[in-house]
N, CA and C of each residue as an Amber inpcrd file, in Angstrom:
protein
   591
 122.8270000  38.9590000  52.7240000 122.1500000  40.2420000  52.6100000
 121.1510000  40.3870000  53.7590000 121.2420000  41.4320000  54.3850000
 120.2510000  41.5400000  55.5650000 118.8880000  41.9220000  54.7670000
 117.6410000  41.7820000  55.8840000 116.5170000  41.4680000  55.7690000
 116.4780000  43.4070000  56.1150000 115.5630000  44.1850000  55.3940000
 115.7260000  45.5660000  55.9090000 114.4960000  45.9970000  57.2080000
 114.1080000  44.7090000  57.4190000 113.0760000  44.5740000  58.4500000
 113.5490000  44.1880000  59.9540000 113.8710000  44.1820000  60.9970000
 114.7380000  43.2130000  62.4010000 113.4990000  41.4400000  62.2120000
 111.9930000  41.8440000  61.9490000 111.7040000  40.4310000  62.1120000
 111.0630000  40.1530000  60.8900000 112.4240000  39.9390000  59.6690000
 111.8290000  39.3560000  58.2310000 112.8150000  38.9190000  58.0420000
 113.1460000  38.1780000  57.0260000 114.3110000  37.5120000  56.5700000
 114.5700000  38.3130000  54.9090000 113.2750000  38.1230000  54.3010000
 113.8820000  38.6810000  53.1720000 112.8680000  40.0800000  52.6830000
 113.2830000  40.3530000  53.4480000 112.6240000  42.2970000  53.0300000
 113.6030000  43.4590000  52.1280000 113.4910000  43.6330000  51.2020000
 114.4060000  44.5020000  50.2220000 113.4480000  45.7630000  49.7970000
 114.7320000  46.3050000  49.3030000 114.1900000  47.1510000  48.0260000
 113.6310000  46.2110000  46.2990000 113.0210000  46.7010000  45.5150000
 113.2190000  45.6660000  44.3950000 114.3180000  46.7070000  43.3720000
 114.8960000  45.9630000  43.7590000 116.3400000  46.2650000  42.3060000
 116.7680000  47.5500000  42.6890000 116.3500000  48.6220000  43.4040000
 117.3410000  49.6020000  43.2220000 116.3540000  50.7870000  44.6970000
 117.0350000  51.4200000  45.0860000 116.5430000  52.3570000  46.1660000
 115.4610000  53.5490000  45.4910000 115.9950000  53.5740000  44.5400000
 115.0850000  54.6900000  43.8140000 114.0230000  54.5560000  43.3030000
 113.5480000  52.9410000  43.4160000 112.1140000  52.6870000  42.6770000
 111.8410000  52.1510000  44.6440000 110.3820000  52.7910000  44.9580000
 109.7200000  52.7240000  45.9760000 108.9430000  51.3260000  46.1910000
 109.3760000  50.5760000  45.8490000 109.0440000  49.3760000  45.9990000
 109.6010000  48.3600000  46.9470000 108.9160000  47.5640000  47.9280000
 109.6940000  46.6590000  48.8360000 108.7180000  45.1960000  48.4720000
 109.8770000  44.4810000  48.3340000 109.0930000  43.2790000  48.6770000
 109.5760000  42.5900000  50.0700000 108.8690000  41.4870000  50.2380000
 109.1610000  40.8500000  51.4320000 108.6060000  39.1740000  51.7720000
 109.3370000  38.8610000  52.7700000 108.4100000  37.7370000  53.5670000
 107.1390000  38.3550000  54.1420000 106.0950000  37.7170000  54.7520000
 105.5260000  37.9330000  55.7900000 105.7460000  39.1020000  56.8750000
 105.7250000  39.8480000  57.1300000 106.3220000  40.9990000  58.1570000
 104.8980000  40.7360000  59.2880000 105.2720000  39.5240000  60.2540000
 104.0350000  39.5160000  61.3480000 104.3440000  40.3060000  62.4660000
 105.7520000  40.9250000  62.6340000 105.7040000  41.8790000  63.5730000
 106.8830000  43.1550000  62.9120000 106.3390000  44.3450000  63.5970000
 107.1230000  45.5560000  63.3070000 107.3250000  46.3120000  64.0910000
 108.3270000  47.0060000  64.2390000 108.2270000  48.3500000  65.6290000
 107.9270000  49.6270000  64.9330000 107.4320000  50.1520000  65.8350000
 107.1810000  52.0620000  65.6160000 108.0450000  52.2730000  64.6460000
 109.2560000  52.1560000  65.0790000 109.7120000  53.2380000  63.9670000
 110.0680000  52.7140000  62.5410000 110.3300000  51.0490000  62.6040000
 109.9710000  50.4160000  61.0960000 108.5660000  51.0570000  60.3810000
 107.3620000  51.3120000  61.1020000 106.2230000  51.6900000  60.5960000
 106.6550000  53.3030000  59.9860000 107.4710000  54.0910000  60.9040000
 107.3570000  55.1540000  60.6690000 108.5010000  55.6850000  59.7890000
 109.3190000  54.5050000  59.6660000 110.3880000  54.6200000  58.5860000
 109.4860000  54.7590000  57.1530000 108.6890000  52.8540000  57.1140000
 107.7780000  53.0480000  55.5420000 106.9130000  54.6230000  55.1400000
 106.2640000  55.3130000  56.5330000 105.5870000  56.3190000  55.9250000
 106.7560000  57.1460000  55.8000000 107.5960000  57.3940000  55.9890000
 108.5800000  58.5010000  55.9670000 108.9530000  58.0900000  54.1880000
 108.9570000  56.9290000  53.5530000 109.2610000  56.4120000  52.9460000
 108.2770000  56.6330000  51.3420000 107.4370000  57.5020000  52.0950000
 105.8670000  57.4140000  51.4860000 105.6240000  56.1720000  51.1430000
 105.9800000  55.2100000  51.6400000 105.0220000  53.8130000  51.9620000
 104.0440000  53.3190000  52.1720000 102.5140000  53.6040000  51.8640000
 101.2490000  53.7980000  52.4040000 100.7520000  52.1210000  51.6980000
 101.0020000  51.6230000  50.6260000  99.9850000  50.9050000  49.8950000
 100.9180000  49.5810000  50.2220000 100.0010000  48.3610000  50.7980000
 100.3430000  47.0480000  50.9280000  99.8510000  46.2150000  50.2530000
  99.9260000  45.0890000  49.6040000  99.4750000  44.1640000  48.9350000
  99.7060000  42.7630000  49.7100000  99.1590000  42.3500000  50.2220000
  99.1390000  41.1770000  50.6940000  98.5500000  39.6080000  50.0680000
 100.2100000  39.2890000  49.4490000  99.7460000  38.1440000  48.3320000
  99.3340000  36.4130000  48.8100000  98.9250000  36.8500000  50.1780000
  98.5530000  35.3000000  50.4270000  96.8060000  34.7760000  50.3970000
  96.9570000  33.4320000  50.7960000  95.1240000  33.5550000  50.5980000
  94.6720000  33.6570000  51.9250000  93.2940000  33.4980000  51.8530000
  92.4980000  34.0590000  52.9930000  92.8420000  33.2750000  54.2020000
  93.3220000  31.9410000  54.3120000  93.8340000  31.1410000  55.4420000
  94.9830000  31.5370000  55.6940000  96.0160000  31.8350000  54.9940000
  97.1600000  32.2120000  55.7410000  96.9980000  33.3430000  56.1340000
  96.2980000  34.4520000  55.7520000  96.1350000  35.8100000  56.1990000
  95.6270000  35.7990000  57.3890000  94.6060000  34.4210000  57.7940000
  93.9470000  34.2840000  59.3410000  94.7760000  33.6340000  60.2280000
  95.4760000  32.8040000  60.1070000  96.8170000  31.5820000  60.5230000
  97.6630000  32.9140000  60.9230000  97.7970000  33.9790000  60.0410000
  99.1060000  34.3580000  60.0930000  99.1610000  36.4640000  59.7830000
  98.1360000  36.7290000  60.6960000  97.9450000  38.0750000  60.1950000
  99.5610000  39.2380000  60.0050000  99.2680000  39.4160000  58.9180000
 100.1400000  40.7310000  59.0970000 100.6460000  41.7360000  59.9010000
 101.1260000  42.3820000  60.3470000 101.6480000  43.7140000  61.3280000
 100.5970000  44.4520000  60.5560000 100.1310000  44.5780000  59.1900000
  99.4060000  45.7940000  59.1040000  97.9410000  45.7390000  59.2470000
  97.6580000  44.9580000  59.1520000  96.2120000  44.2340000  60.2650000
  95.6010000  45.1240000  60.9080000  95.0320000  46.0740000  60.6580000
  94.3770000  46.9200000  61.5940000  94.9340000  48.3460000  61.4880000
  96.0210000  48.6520000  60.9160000  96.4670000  49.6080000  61.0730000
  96.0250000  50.7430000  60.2320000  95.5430000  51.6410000  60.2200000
  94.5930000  52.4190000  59.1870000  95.3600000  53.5840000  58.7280000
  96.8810000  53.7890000  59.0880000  97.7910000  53.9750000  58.4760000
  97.8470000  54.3160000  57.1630000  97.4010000  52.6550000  57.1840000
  98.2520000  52.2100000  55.6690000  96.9490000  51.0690000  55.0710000
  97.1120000  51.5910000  53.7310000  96.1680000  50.9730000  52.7810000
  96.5060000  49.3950000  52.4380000  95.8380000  48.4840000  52.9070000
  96.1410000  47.0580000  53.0400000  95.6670000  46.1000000  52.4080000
  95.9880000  45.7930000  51.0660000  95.0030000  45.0000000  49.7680000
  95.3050000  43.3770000  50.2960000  94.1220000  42.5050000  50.1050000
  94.3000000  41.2360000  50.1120000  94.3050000  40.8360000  49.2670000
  95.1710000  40.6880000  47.9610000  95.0530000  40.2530000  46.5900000
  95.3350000  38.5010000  46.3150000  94.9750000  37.7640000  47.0630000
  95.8180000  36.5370000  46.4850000  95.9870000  36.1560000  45.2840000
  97.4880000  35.8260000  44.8610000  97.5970000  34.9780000  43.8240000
  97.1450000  33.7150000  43.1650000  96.5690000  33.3680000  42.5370000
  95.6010000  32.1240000  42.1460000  96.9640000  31.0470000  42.6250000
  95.9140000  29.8340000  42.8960000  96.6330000  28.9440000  42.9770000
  98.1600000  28.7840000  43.4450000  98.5960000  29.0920000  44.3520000
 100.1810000  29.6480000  44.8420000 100.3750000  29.3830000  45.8340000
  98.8850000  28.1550000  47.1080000  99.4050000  28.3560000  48.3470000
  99.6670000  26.7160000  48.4180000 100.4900000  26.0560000  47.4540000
 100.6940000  24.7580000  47.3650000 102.0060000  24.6800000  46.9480000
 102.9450000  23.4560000  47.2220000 103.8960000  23.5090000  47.0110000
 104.3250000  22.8630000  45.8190000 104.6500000  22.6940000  45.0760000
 105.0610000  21.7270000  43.8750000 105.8970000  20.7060000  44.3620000
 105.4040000  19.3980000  43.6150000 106.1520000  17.9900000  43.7900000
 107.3600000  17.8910000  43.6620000 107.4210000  18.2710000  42.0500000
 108.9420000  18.1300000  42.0450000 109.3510000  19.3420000  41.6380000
 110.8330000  19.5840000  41.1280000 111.4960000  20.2200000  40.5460000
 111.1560000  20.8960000  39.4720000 110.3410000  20.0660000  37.9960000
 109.9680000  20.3950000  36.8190000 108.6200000  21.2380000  37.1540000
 107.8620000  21.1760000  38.6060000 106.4300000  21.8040000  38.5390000
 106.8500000  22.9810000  39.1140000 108.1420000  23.4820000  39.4140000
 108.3450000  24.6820000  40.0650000 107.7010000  25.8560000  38.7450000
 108.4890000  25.8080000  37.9530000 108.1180000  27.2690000  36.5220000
 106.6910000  26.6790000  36.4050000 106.5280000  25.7800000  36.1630000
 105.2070000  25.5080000  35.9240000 103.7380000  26.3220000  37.2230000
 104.1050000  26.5770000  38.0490000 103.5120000  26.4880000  38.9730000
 103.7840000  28.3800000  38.8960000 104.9490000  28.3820000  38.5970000
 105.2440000  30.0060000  38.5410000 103.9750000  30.7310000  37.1040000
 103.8470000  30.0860000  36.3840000 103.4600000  30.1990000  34.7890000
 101.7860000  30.1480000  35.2230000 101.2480000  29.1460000  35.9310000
 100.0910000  29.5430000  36.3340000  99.7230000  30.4640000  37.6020000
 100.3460000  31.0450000  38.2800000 100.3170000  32.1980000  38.2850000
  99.5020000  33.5970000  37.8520000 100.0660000  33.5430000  36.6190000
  99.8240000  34.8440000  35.6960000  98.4140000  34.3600000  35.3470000
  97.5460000  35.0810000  35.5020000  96.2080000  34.9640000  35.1960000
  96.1770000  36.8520000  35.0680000  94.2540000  36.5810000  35.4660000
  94.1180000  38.0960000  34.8190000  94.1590000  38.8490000  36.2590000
  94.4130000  37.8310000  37.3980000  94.2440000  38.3850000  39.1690000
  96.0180000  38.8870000  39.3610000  96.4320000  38.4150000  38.5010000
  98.2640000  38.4380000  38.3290000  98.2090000  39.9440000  37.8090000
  97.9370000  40.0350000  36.6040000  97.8090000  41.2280000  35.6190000
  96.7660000  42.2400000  36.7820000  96.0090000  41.8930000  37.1010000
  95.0490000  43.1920000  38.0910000  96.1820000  43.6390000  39.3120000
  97.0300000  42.8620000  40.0670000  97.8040000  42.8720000  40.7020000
  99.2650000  43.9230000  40.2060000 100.1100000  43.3980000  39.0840000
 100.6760000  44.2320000  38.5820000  99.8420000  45.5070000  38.4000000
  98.7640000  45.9760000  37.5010000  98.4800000  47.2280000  37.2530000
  98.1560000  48.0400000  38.3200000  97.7430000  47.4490000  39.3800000
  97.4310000  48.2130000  40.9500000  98.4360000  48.6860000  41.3730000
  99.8200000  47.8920000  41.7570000 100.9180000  48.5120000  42.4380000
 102.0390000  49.3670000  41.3410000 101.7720000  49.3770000  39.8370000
 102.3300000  50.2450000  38.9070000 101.8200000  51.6450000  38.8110000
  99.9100000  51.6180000  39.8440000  99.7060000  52.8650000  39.6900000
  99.0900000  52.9190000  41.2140000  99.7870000  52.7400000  41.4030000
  99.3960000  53.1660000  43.2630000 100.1640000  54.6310000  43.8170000
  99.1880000  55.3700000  44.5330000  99.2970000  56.6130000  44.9110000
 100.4420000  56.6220000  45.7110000 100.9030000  55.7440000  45.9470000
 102.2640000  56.0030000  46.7070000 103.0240000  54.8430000  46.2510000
 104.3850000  54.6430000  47.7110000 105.2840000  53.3520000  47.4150000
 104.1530000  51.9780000  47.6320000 104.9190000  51.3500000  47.2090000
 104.0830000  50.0390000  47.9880000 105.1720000  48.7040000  48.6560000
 104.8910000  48.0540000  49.1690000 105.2130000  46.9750000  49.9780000
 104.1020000  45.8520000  50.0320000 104.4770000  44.9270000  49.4290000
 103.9860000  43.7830000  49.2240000 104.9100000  41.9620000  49.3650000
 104.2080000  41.1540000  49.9200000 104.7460000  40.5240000  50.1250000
 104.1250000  39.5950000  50.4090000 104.7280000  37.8260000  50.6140000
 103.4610000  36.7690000  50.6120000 104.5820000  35.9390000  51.8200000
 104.1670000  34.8200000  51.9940000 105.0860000  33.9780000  53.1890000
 106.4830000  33.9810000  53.1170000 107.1630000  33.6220000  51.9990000
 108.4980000  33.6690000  52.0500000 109.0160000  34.9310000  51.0980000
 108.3950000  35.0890000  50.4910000 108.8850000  36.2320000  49.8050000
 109.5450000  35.8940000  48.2330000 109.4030000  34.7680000  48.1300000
 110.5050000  34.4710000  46.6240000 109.1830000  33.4820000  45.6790000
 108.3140000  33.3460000  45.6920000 107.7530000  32.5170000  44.6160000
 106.9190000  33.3030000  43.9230000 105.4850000  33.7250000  45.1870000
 104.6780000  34.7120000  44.3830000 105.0130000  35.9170000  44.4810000
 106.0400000  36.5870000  45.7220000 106.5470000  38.0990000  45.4920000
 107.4040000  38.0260000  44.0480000 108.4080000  36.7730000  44.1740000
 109.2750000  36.6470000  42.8730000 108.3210000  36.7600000  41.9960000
 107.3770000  35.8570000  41.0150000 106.6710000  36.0610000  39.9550000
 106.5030000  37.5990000  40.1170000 105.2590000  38.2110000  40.8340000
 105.1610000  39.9690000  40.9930000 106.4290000  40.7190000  40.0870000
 107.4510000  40.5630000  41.5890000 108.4580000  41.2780000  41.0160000
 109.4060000  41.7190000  39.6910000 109.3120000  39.8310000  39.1810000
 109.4720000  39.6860000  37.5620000 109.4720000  40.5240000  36.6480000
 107.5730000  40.3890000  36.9160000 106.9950000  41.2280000  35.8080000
 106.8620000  42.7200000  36.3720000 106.9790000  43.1200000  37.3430000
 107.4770000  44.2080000  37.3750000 108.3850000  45.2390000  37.1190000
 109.3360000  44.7950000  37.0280000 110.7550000  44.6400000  36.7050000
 111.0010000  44.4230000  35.1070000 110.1420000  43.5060000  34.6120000
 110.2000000  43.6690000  33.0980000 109.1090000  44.8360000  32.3440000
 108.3850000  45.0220000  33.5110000 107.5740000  46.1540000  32.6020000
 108.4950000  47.5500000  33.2460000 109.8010000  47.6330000  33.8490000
 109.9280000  48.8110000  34.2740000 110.9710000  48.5600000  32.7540000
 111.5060000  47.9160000  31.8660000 112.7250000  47.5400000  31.2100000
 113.8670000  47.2390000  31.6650000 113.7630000  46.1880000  32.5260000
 115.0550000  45.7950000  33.6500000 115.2660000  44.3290000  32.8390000
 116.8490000  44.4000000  32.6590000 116.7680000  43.0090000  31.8280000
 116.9260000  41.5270000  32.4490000 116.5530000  40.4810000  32.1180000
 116.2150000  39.4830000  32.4510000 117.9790000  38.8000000  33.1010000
 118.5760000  39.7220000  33.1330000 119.4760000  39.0230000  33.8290000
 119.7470000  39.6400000  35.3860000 119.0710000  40.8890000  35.0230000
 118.7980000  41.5290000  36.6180000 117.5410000  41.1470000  37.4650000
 117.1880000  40.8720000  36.5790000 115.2260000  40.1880000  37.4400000
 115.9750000  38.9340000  37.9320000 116.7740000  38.0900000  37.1810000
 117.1750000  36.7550000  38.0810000 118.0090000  36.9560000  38.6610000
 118.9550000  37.6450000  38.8940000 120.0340000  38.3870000  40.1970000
 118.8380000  38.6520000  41.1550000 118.3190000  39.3770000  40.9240000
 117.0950000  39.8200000  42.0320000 116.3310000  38.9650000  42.8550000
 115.9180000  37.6060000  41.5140000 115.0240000  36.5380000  42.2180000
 116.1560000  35.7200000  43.2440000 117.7660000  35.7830000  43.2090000
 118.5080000  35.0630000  43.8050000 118.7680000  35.4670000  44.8210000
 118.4480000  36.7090000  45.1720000 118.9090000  37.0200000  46.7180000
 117.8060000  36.3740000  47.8240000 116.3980000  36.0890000  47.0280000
 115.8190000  34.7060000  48.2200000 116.9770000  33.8790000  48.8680000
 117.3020000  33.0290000  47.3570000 117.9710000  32.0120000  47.8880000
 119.3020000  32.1430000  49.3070000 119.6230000  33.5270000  49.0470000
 120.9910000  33.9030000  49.7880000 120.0630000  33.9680000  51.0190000
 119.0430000  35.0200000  51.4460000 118.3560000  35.3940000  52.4560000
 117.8170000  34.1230000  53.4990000 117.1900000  33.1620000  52.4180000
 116.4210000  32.3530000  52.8420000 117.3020000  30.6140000  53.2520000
 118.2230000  30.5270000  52.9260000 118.8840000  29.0880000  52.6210000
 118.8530000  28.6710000  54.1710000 119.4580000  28.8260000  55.1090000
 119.0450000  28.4130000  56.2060000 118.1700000  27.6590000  57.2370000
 116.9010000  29.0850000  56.7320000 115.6250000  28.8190000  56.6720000
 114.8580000  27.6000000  55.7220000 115.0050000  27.7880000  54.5520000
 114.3890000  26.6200000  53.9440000 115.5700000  25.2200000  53.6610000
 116.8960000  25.0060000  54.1190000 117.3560000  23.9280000  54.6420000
 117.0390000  22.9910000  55.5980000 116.4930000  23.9400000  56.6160000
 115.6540000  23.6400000  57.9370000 114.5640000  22.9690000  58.1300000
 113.4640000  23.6640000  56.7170000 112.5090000  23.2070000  56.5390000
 112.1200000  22.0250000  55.8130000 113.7690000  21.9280000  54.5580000
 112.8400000  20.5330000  54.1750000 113.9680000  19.4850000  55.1140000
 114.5070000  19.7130000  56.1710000 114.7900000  18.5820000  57.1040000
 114.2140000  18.2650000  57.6600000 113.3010000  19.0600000  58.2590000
 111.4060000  18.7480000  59.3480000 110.2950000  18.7230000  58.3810000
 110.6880000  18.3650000  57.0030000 109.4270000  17.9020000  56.3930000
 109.6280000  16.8860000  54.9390000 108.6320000  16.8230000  54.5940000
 108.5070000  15.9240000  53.1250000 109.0790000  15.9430000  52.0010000
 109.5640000  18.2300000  52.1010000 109.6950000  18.5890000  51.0220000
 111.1490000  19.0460000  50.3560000 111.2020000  18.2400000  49.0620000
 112.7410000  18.2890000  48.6280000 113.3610000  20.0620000  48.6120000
 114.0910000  19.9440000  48.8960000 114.9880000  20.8890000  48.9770000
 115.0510000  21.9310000  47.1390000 114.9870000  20.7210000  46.7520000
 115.1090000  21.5540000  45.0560000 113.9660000  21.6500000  44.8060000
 112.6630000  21.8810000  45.5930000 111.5540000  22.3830000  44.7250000
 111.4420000  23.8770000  46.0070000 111.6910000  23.9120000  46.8420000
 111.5690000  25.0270000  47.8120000 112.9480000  26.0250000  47.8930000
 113.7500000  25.5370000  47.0350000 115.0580000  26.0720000  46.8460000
 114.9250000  27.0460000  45.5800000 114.9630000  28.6050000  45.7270000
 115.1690000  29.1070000  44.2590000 116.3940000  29.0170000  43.4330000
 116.4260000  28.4400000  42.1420000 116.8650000  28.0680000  41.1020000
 117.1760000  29.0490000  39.8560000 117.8650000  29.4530000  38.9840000
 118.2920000  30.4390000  37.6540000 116.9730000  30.0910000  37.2510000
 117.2460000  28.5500000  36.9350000 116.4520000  27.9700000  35.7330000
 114.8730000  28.5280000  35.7240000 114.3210000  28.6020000  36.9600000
 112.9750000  28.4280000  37.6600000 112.3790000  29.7360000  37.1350000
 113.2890000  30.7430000  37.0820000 112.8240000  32.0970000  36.9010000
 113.2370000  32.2110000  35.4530000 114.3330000  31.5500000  34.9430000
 114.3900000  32.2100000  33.0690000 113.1540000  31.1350000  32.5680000
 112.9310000  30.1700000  33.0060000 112.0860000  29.9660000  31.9850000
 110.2730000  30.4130000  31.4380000 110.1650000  31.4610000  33.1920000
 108.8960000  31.7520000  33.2380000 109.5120000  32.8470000  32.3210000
 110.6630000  33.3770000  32.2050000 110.8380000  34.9500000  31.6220000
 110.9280000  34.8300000  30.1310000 111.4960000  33.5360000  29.4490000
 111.6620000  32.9780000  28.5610000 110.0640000  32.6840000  27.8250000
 108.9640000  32.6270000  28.2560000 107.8900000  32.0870000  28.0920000
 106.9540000  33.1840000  26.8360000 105.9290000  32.9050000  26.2540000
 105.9950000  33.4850000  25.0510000 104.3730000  34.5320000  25.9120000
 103.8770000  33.8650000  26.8330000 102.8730000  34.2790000  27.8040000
 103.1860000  35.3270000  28.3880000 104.0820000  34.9260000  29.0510000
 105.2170000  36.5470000  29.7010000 105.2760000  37.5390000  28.8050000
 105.7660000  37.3610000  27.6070000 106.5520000  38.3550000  26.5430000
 104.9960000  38.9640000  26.0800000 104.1480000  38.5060000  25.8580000
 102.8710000  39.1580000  25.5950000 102.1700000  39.8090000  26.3680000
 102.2900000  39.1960000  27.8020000 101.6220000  40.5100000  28.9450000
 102.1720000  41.3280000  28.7850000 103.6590000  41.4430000  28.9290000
 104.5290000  42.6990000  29.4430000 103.9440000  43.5450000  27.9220000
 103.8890000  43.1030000  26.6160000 104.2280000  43.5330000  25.5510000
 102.8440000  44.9140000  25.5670000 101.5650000  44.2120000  26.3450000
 100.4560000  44.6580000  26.6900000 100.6680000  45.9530000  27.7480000
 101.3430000  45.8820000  28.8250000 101.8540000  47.0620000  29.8280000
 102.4550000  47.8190000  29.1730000 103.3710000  48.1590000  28.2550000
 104.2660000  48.5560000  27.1950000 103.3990000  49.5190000  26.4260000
 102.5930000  49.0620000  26.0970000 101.6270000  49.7510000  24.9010000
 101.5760000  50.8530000  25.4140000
């Protein structure tokens, strides 16, 4: 699946063209008319889910651009990798705090589309997207179709990476399991149950 960005790997729609939502990798560079595609797009609102070091390491394309409305929201605890395999959901599950939930309710009522996105695009955009996706009533077998097109986008890329590094392949690799069991979770089923109301 192509990246809908020339320098992202995994830039989409989430789940369908008709909901104004993009997630993504990192987008550190863009051309004119990618910029002028998103406003054409009514694209104005960004969420930028990394923390304050990678945002300096690694600024955004929208960095300055006054364009477009540019939130630094980081996700708690998310800029670490998990050991093994079993700390992946786990790691997804802490997550959800009340900076998770402030995050969802911002881009559910944001004055326009939004585009949001964190380094690779599949752990903390995935969590986001999740529960996005479950508070739109999208069923849990389309939220994990959804969370799998990382893996298609990204395999290359993170093959690469855990050959030049420490890190196993099955904890940086997205997994079914990784995402039903955060969806499966009784924590999950009570936020969303809360957006619902």
């Amino acid at each position: 699946m192509a990246s809908l960005l020339q320098n992202t790997y995994n830039t989409r729609y989430l789940l369908s063209h008709d909901i104004p939502l993009i997630r993504s990798d990192v987008p550190m560079k863009m051309t004119e008319d990618e910029k002028q595609w998103l406003i054409h797009q009514n694209i104005y609102t960004i969420f930028d889910l990394r923390s304050e070091k990678e945002c300096s390491m690694l600024p955004s394309a929208f960095e300055g651009d006054s364009r477009f409305m540019l939130y630094h929201t980081p996700i708690t605890g998310a800029n670490t990798i998990p050991s093994t395999p079993e700390e992946v959901s786990i790691s997804y599950m802490s997550m959800v705090d009340s900076t998770m939930i402030n995050i969802i309710y911002q881009i559910c009522h944001a004055s326009s589309g939004v585009f949001y996105f964190c380094s690779a695009g599949k752990d903390r955009t995935g969590v986001v997207s999740a529960l996005l996706l479950l508070c739109l009533g999208i069923s849990h077998q389309q939220i994990i179709e959804d969370y799998m097109k990382s893996k298609e986008n990204l395999q290359l890329l993170l093959e690469d990476y855990a050959r030049n590094s420490n890190v196993s392949i099955d904890v940086i690799m997205p997994r079914e399991e990784y995402m039903e069991c955060l969806l499966n979770s009784q924590k999950i089923k009570n936020i969303v149950n809360k957006f619902l109301k």
